[in-house]
Structure formats: C-alpha cells, structure tokens
C-alpha positions as CSV (number, residue, x, y, z in Angstrom):
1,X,110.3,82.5,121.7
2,X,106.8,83.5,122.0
3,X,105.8,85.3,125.2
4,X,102.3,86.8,126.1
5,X,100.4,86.8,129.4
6,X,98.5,84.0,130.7
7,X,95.5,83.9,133.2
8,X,95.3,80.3,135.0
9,X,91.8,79.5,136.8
10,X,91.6,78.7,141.0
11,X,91.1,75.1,141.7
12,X,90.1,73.3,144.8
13,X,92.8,70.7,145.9
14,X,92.0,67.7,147.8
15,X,95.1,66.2,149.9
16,X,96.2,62.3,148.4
17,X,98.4,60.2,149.9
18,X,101.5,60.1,148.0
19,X,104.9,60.4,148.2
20,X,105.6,63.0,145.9
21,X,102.4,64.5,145.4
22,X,100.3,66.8,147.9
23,X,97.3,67.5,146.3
24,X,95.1,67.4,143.4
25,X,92.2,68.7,142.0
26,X,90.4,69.4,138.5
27,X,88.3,72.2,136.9
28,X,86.0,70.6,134.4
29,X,85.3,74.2,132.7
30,X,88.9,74.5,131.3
31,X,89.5,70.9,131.5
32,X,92.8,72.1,133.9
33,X,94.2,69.3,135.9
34,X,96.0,70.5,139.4
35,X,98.9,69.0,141.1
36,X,100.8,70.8,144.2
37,X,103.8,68.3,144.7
38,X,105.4,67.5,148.0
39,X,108.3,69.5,149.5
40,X,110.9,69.2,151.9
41,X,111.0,72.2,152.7
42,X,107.7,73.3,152.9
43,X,104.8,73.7,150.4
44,X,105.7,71.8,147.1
45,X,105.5,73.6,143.3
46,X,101.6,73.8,141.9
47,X,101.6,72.9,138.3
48,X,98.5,73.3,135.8
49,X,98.1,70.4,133.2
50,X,95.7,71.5,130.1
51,X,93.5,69.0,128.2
52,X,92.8,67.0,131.4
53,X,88.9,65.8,130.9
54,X,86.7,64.5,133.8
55,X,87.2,61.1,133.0
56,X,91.0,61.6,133.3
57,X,90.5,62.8,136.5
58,X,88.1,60.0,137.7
59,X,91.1,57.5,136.6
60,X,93.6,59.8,138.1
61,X,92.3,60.4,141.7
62,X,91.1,56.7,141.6
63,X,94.1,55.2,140.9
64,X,95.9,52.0,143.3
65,X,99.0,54.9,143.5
66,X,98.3,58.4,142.4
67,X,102.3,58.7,141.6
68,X,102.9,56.2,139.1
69,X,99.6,57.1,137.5
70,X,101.1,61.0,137.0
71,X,104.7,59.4,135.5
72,X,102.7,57.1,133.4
73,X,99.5,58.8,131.8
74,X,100.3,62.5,132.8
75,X,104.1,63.9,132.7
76,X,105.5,61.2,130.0
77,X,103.3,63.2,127.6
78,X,103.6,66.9,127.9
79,X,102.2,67.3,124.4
80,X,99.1,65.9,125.1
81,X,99.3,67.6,128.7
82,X,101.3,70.7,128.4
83,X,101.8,72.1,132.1
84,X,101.8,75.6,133.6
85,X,104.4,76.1,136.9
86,X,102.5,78.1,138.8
87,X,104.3,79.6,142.1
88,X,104.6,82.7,144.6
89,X,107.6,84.2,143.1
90,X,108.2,87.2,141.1
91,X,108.1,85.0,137.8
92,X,104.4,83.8,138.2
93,X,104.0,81.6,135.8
94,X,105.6,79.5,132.8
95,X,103.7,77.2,130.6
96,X,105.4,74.0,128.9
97,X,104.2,73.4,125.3
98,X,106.3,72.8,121.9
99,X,107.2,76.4,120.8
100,X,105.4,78.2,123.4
101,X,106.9,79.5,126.5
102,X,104.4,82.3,129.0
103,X,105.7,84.1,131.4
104,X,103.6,86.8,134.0
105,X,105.8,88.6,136.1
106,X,103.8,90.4,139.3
C-alpha cells in the first residue's frame, strides 16, 4: 500500500435539492468536484472527486435530478473520478484510486 500525505483544496458548496445529496460545488483550478451527502444524523460525509472539468460540472449541477446524474456519470467510474473522503475525524482523509490509498491523520 502506498501512503503519503495529501493536501485537498476549500470549495464553496451550493445546497441542491436531492435526496441523498446536500451540496455541491467545483474548483476549476484542480478540476476537484465536491459533494457533502445527506445524513440522518446530522451533516453528511464530503467527498472530493478528481478530473471533474467545468463542463462536467455544468452537466452535473444542471441536471433534471442531481442523484441519478452522480450514480450514472460520477461514482460508476471511480477510475476516471477517483474520490477523496474527506471528514472531521482523526483519520482526515482517504483517497480512492487503483493502487493508491492517502491517509492524513490530525
């Protein structure tokens, strides 16, 4: 397993309506997409989705329902979109790629 530090950028979130997802929101400069998901217990996981252009985003946040869009286009192809969990707790961060797993602790 290969394990080194990783630095993930601040986005701005804007709230959708969803059922599973919260919020979204895109930084163009690392091409990062956003996603906080919905919770029953309070504020949902954030995940960070690499390789997510402008023009995916445009389609994304534009689409008739912003949950089937994500199962389709985004999490049914994590090598294309490799994802980064990133939450409060004492293991920061963990990014999902073929052969790669990171890991911060605080």
């Amino acid at each position: 397993m290969n394990t080194q530090t990783f630095e993930h950028p601040t986005i701005a979130m804007d709230a959708v309506e969803s059922s599973q997802i919260a919020a979204i929101g895109h930084d163009s400069r690392t091409n990062t997409l956003a996603i906080r998901f919905k919770s029953k217990s309070g504020t949902g996981s954030l995940y960070h989705y690499a390789n997510f252009t402008a023009a995916d985003f445009t389609a994304f946040k534009g689409a008739e329902s912003i949950g089937s869009h994500f199962y389709k286009f985004i999490k049914s192809f994590p090598d294309r979109h490799p994802y980064t969990k990133v939450d409060a707790g004492s293991l920061n961060i963990t990014r999902h790629a073929p052969g790669v797993t990171v890991h911060r602790r605080k």
